[in-house]
MDTraj code that builds the backbone (N, CA, C; nanometers):
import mdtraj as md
import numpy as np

residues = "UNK UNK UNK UNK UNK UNK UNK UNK UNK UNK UNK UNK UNK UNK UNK UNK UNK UNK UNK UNK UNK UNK UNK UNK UNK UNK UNK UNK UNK UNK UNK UNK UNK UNK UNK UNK UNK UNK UNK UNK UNK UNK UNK UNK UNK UNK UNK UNK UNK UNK UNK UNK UNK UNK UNK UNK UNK UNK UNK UNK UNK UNK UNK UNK UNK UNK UNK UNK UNK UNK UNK UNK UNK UNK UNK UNK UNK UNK UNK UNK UNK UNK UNK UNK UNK UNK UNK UNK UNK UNK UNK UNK UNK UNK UNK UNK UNK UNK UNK UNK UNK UNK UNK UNK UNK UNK UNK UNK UNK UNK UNK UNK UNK UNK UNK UNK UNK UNK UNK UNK UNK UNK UNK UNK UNK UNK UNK UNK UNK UNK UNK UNK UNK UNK UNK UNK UNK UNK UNK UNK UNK UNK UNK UNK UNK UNK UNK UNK UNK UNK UNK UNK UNK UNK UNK UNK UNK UNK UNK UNK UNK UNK UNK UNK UNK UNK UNK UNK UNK UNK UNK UNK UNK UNK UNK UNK UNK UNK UNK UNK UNK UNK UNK UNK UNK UNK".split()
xyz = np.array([
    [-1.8571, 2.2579, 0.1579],
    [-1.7512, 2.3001, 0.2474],
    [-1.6478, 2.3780, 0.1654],
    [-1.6169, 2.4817, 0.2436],
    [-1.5301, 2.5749, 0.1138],
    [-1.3687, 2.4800, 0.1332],
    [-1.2929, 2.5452, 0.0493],
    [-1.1417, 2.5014, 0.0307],
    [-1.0397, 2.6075, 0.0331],
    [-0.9462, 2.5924, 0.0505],
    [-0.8491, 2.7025, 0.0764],
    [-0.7900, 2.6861, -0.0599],
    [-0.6967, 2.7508, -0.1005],
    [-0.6240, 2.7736, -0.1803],
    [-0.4544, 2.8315, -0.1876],
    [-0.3877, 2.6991, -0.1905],
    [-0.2413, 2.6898, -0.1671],
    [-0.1613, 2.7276, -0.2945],
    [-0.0032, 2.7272, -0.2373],
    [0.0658, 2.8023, -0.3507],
    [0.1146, 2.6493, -0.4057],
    [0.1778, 2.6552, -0.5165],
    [0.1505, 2.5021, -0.5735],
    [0.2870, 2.4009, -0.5089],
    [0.2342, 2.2930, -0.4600],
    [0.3432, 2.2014, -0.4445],
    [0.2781, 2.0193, -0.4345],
    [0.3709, 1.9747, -0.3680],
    [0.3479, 1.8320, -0.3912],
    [0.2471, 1.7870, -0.2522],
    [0.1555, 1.7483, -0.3151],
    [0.0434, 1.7028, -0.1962],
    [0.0057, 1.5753, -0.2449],
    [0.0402, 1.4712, -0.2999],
    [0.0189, 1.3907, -0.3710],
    [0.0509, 1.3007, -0.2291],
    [-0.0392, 1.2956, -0.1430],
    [-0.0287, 1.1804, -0.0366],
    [-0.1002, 1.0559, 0.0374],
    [-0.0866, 0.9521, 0.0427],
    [0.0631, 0.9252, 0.1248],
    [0.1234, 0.8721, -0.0140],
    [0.2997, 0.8305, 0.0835],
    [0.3533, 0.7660, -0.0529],
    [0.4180, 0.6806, 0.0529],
    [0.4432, 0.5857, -0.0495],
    [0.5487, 0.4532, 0.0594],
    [0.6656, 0.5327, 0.1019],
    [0.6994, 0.4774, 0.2396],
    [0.8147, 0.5081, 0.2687],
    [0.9342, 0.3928, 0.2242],
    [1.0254, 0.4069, 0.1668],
    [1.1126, 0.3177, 0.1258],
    [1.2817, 0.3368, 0.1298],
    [1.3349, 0.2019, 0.1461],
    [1.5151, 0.2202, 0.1566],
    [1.5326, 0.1853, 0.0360],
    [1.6505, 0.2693, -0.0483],
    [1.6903, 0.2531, -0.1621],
    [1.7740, 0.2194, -0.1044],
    [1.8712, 0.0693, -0.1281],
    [2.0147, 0.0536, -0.1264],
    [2.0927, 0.0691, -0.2470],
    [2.2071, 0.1405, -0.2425],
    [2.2878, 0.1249, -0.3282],
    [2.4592, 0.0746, -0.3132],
    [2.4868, 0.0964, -0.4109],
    [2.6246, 0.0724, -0.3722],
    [2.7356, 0.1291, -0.5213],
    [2.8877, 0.2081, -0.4803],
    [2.9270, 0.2455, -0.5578],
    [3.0499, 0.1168, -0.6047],
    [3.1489, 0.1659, -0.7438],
    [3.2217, 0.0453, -0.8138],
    [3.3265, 0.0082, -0.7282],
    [3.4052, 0.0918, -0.5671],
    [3.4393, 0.0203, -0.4697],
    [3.4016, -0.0502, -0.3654],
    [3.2600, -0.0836, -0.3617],
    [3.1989, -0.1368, -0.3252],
    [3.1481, -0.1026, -0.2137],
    [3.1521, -0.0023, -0.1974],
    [3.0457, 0.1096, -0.0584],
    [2.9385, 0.1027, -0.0522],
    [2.8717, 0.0845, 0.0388],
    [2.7555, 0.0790, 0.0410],
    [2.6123, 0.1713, 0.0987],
    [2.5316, 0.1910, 0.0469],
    [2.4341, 0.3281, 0.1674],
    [2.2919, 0.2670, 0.1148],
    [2.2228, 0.3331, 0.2456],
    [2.0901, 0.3544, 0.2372],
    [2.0091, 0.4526, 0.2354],
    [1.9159, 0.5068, 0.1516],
    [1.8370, 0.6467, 0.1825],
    [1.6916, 0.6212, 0.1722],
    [1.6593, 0.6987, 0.2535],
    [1.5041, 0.7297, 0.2496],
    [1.4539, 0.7638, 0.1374],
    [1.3425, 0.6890, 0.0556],
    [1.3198, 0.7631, -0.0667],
    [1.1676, 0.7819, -0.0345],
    [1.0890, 0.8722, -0.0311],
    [0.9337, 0.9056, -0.0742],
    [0.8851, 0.8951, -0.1820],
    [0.9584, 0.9778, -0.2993],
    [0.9357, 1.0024, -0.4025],
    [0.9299, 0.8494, -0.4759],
    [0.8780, 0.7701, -0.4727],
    [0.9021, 0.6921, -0.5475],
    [0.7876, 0.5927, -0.6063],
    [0.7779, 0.5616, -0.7740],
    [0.6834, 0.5528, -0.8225],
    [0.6857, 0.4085, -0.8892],
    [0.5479, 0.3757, -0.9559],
    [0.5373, 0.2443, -1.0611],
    [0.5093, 0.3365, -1.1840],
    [0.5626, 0.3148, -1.3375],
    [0.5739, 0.3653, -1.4232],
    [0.5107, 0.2545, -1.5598],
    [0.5165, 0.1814, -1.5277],
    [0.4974, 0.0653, -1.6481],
    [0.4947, -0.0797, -1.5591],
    [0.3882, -0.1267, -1.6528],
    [0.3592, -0.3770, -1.6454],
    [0.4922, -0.3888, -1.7233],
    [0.4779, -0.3603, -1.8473],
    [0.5627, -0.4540, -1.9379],
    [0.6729, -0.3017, -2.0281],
    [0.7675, -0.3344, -1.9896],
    [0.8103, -0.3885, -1.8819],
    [0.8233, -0.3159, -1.7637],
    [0.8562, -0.4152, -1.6731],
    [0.8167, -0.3634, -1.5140],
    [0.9264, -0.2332, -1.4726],
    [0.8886, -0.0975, -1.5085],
    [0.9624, -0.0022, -1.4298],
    [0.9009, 0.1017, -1.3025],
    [0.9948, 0.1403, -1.2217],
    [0.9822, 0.2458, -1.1565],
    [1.0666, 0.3573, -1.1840],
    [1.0398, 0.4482, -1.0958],
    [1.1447, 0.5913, -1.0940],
    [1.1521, 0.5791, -0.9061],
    [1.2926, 0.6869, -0.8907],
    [1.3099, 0.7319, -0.7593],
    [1.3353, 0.8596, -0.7969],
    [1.3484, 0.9672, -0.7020],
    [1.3470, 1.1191, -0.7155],
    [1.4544, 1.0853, -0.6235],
    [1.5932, 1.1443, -0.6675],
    [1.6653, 1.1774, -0.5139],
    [1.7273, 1.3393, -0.5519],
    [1.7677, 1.3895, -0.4683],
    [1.8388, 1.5555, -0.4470],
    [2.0084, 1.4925, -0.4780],
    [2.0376, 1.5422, -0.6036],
    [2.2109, 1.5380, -0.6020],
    [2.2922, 1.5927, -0.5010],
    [2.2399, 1.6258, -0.3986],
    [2.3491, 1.6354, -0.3217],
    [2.3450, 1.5530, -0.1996],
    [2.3089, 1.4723, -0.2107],
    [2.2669, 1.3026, -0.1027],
    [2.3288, 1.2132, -0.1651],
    [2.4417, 1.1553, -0.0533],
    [2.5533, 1.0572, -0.0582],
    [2.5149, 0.9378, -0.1834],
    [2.4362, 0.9011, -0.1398],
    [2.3647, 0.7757, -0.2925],
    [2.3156, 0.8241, -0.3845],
    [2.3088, 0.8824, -0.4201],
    [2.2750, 0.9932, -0.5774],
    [2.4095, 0.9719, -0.6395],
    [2.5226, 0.9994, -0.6177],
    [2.6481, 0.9461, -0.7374],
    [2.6437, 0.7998, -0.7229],
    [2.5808, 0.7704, -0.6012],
    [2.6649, 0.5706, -0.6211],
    [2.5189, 0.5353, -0.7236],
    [2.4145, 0.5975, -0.7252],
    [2.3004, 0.5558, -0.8221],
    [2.3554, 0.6140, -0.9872],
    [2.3702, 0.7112, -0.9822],
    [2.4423, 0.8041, -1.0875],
    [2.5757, 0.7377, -1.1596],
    [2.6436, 0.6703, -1.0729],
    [2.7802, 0.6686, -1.1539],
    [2.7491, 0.4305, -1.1676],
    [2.6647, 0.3619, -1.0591],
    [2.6785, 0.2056, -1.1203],
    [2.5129, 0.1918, -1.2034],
    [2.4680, 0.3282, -1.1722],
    [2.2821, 0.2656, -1.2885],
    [2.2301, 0.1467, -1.1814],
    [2.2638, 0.1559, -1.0801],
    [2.1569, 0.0125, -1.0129],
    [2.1304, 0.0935, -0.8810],
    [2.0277, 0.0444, -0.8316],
    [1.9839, 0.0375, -0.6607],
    [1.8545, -0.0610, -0.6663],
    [1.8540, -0.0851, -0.5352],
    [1.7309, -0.1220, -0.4797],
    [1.6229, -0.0814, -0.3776],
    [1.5275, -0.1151, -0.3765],
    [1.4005, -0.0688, -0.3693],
    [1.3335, -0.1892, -0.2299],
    [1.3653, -0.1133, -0.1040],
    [1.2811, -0.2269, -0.0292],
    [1.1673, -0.1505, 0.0584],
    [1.0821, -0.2612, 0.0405],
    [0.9790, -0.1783, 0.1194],
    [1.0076, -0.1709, 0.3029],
    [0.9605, -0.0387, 0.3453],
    [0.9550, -0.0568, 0.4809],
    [0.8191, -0.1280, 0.5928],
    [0.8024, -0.1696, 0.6715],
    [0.6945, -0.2004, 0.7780],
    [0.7472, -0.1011, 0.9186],
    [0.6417, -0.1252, 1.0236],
    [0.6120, -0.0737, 1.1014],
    [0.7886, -0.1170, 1.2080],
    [0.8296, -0.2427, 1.1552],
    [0.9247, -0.2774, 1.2107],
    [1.0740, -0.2229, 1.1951],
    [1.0357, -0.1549, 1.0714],
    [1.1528, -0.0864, 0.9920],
    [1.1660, 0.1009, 0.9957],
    [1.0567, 0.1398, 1.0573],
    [0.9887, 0.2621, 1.0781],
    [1.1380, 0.3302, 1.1332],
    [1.1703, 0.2667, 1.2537],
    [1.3206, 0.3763, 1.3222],
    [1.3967, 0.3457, 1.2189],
    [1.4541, 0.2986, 1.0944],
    [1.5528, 0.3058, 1.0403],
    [1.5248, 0.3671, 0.9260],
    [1.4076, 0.3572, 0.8683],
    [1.3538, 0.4314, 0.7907],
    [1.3819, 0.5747, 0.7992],
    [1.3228, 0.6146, 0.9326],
    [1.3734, 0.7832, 0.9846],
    [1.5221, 0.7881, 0.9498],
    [1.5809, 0.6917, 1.0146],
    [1.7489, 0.7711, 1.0300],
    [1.7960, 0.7472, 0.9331],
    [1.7564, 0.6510, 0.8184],
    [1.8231, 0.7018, 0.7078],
    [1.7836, 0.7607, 0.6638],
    [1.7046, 0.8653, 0.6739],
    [1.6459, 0.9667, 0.5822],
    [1.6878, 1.1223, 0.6420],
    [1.7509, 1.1018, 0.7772],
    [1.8089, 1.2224, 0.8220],
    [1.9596, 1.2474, 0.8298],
    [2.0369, 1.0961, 0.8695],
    [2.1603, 1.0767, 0.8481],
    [2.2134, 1.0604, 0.7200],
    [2.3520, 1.1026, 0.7260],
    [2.4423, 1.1140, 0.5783],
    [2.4937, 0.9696, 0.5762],
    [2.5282, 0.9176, 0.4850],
    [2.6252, 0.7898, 0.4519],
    [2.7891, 0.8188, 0.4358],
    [2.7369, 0.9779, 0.4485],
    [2.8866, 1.0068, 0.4067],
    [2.9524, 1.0262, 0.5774],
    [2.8838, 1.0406, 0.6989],
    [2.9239, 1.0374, 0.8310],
    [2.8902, 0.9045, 0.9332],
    [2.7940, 0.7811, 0.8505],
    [2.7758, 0.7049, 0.9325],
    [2.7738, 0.6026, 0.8857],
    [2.7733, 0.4379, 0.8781],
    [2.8037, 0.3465, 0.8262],
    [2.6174, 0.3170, 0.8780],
    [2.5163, 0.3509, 0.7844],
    [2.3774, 0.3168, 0.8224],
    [2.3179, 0.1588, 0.8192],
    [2.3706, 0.0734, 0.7619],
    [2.3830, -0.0441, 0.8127],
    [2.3834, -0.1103, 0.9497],
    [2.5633, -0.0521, 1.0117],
    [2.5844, -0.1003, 1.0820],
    [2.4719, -0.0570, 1.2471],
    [2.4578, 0.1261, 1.1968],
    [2.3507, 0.1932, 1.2976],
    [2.2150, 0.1205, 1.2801],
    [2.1695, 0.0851, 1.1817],
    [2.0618, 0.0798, 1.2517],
    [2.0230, -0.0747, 1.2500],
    [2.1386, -0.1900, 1.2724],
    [2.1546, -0.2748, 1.2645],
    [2.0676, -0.3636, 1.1564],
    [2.0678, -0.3190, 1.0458],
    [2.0049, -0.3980, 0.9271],
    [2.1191, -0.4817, 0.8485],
    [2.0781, -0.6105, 0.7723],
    [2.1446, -0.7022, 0.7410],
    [2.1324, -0.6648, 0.5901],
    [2.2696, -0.6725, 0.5521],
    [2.3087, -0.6729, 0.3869],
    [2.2907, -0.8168, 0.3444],
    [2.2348, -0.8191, 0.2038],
    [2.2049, -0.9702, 0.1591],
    [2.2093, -0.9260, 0.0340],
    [2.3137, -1.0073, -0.0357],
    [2.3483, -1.0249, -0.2169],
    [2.2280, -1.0095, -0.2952],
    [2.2133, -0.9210, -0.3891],
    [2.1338, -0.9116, -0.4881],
    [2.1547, -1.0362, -0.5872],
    [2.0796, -1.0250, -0.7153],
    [2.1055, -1.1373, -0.7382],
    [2.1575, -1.0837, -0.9391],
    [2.1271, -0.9364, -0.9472],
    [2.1270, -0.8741, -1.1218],
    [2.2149, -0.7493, -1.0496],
    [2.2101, -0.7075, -0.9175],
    [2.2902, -0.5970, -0.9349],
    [2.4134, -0.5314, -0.8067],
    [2.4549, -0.4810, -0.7896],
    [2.5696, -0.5081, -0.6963],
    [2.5360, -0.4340, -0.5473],
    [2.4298, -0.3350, -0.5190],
    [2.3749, -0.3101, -0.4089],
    [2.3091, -0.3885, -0.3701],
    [2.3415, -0.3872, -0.2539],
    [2.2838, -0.5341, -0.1212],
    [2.1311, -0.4944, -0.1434],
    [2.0639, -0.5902, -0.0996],
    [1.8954, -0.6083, -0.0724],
    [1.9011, -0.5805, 0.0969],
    [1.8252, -0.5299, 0.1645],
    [1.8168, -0.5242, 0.3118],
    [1.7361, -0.6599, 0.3482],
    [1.7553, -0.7388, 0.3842],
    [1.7502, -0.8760, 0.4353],
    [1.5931, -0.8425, 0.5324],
    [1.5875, -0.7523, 0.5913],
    [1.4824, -0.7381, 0.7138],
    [1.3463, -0.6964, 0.6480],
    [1.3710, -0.6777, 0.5031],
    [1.2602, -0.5907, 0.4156],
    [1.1488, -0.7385, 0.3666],
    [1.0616, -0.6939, 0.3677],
    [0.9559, -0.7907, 0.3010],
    [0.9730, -0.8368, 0.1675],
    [1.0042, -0.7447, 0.1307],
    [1.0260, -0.6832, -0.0615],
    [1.1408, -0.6089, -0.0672],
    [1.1884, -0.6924, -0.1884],
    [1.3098, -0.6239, -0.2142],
    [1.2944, -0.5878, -0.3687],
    [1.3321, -0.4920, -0.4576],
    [1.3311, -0.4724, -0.6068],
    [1.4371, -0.4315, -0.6556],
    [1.5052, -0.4940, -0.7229],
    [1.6229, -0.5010, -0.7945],
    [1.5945, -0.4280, -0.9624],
    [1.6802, -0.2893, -0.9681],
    [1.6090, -0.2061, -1.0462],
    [1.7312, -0.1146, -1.0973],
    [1.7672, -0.1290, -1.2805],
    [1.8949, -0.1074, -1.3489],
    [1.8278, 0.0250, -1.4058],
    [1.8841, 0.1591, -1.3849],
    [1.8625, 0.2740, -1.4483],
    [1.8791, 0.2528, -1.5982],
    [1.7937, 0.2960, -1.6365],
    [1.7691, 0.3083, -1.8055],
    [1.7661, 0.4985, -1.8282],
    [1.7214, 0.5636, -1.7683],
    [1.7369, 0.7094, -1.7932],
    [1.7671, 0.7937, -1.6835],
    [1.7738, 0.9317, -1.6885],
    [1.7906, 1.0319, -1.5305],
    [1.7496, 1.1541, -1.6219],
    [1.6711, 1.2066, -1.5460],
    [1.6037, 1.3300, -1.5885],
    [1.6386, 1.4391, -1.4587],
    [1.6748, 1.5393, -1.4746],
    [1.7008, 1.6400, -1.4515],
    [1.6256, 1.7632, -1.4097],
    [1.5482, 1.7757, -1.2776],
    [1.4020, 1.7734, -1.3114],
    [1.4275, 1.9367, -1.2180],
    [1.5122, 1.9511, -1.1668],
    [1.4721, 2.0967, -1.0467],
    [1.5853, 2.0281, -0.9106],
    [1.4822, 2.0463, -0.7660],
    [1.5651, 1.9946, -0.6593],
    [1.5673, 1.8736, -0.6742],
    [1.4824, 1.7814, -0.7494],
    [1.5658, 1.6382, -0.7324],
    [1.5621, 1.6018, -0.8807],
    [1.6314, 1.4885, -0.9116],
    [1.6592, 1.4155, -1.0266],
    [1.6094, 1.2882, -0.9983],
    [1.5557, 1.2592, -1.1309],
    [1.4574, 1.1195, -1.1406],
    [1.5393, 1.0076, -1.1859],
    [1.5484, 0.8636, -1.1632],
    [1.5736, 0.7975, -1.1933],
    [1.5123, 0.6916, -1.2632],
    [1.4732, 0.6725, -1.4090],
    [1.3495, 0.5931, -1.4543],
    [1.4747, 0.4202, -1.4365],
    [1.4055, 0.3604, -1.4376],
    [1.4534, 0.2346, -1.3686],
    [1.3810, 0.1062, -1.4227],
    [1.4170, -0.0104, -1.4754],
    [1.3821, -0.1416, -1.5464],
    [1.4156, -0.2519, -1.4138],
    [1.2635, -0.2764, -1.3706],
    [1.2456, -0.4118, -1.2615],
    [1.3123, -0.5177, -1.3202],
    [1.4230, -0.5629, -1.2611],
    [1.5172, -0.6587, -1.2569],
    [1.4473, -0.8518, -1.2059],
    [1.4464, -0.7717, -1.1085],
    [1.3925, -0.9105, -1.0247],
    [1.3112, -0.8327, -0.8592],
    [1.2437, -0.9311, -0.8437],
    [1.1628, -0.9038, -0.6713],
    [1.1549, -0.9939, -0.6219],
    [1.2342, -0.9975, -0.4352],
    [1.2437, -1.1129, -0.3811],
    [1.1237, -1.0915, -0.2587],
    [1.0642, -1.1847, -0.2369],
    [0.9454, -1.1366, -0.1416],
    [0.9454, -1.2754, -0.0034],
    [0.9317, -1.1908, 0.0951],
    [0.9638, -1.2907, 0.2156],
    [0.8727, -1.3791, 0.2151],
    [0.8930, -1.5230, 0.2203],
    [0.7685, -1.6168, 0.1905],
    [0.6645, -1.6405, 0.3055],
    [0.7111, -1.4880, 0.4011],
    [0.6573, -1.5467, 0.4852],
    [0.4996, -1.4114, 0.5025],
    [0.5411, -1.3798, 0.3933],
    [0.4335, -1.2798, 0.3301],
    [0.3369, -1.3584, 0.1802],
    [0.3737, -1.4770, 0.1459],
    [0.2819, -1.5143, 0.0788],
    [0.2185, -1.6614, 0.0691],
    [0.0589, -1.6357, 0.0437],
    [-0.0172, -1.6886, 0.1058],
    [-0.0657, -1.8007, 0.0386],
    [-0.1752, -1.8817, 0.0795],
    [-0.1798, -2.0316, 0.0356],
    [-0.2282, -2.0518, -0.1127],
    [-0.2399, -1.8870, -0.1544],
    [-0.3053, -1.8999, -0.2974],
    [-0.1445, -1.8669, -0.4063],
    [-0.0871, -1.8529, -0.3599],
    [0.0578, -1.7725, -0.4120],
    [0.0399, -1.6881, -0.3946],
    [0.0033, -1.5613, -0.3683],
    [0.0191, -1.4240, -0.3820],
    [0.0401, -1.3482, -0.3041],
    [0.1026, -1.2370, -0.3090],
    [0.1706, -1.1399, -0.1800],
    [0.0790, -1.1256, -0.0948],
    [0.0878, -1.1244, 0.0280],
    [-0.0181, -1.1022, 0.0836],
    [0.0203, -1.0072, 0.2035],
    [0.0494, -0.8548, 0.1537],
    [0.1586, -0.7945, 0.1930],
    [0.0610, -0.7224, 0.3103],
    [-0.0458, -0.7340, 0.2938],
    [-0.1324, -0.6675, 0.4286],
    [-0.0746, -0.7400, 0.5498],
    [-0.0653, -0.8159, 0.5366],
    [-0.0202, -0.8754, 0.6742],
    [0.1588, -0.8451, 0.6998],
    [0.2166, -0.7502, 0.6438],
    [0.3624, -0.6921, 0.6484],
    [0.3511, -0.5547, 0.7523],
    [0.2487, -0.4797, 0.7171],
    [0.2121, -0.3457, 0.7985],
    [0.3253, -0.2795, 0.7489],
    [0.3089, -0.2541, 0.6649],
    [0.3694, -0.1352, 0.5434],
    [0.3786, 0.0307, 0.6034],
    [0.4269, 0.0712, 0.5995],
    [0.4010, 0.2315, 0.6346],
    [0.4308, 0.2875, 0.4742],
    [0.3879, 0.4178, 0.5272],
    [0.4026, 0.5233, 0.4018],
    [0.3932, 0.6642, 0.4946],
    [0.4083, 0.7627, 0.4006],
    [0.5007, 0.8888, 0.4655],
    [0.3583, 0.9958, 0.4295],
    [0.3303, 1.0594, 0.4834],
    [0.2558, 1.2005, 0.4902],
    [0.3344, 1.3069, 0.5461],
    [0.3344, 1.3908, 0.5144],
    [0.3541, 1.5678, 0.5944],
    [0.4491, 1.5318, 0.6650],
    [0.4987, 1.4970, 0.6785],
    [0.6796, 1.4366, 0.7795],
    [0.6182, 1.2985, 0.9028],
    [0.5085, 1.2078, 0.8587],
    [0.4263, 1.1424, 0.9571],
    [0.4672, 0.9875, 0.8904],
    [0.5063, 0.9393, 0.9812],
    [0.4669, 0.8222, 0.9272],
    [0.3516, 0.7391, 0.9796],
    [0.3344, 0.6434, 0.8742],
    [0.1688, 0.5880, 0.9668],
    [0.1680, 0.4099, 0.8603],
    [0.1192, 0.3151, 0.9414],
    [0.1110, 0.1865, 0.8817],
    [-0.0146, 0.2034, 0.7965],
    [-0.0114, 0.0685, 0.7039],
    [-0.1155, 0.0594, 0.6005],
    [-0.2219, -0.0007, 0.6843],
    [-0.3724, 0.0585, 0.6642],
    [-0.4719, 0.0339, 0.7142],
    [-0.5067, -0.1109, 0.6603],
    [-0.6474, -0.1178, 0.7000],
    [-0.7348, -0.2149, 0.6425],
    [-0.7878, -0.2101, 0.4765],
    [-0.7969, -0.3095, 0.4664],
    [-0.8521, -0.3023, 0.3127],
    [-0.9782, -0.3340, 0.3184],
    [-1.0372, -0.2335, 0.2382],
    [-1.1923, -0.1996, 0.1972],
    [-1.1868, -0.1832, 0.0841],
    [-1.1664, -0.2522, -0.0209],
    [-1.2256, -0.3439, -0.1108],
    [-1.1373, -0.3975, -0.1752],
    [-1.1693, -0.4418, -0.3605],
    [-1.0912, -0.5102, -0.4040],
    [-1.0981, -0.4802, -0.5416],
    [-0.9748, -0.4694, -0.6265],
    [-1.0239, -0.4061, -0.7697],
    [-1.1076, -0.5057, -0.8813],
    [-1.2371, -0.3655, -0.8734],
    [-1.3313, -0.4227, -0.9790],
    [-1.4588, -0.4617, -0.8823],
    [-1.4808, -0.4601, -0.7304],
    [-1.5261, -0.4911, -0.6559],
    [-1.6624, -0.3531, -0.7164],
    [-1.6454, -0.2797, -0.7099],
    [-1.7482, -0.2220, -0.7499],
    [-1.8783, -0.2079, -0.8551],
    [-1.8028, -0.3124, -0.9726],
    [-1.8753, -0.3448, -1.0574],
    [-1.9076, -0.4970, -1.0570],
    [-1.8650, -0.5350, -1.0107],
    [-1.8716, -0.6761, -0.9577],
    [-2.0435, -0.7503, -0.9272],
    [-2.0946, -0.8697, -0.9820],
    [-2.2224, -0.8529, -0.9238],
    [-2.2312, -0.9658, -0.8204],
])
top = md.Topology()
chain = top.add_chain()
for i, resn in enumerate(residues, 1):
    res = top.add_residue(resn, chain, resSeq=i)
    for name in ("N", "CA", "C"):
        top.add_atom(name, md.element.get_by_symbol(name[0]), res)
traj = md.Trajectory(xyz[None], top)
């Protein structure tokens, strides 16, 4: 089957859709839509976020080095959107899209209470990259709703219905067809 041939950009899809909370040193608080956002390292546990400096939580990430990282579900999908289209600097996104602030426990931006997963995550670098700037980031702590894990201990986050973001789409996490190492497995 032939292939077309595009001019170069980011097709690297899907990616989780996720709320970064942050909060600045008067204690303001916002939420943004992040896509861009990655696992970088086990030991120790980091990620990165990509945000555009000119989005309201980019200085409150920029000027306290902390945010958090919660995952969205299918339940979280409308707030997901509107914080990713609304400013923090015109709307109190909390209060819109009625999500609950809940104390971190290493850093001073709230955890979203309604999230399955929450990741508590202290900037260690910022790279400077084009339209957005990266945030490399040291996993703090992760609080996980217990009502996502299962009789063996372990996340058992399929049953959360996770979304992630394509081409401006959002869509929940499918079924799982297989398991790592399942292939070599005898």
């Amino acid at each position: 089957m032939p292939k077309q041939t595009w001019k170069a950009g980011n097709m690297l899809y899907p990616l989780p859709a996720v709320l970064v909370s942050a909060a600045d040193k008067e204690g303001n608080t916002n939420m943004i839509t992040v896509a861009w956002v990655g696992t970088v390292c086990t030991n120790p546990p980091m990620v990165t976020i990509s945000v555009r400096p000119e989005r309201y939580s980019y200085h409150m990430i920029e000027n306290s080095g902390e945010f958090v990282i919660n995952l969205t579900t299918e339940k979280l999908a409308y707030a997901a959107d509107y914080c990713g289209v609304k400013s923090g600097r015109d709307v109190d996104k909390f209060k819109e899209t009625k999500l609950t602030k809940e104390k971190a426990e290493y850093v001073k931006a709230p955890l979203v209470k309604e999230s399955p997963v929450n990741i508590e995550c202290r900037v260690i670098k910022k790279e400077e990259l084009g339209s957005h700037h990266m945030f490399l980031a040291e996993v703090l702590a992760v609080h996980v709703d217990e009502e996502y894990i299962d009789e063996k201990n372990r996340f058992a986050l399929e049953k959360a219905g996770l979304i992630t973001y394509s081409h401006g789409e959002y869509y929940e996490m499918g079924k799982c067809i297989g398991t790592f190492g399942y292939s070599v497995r005898k």
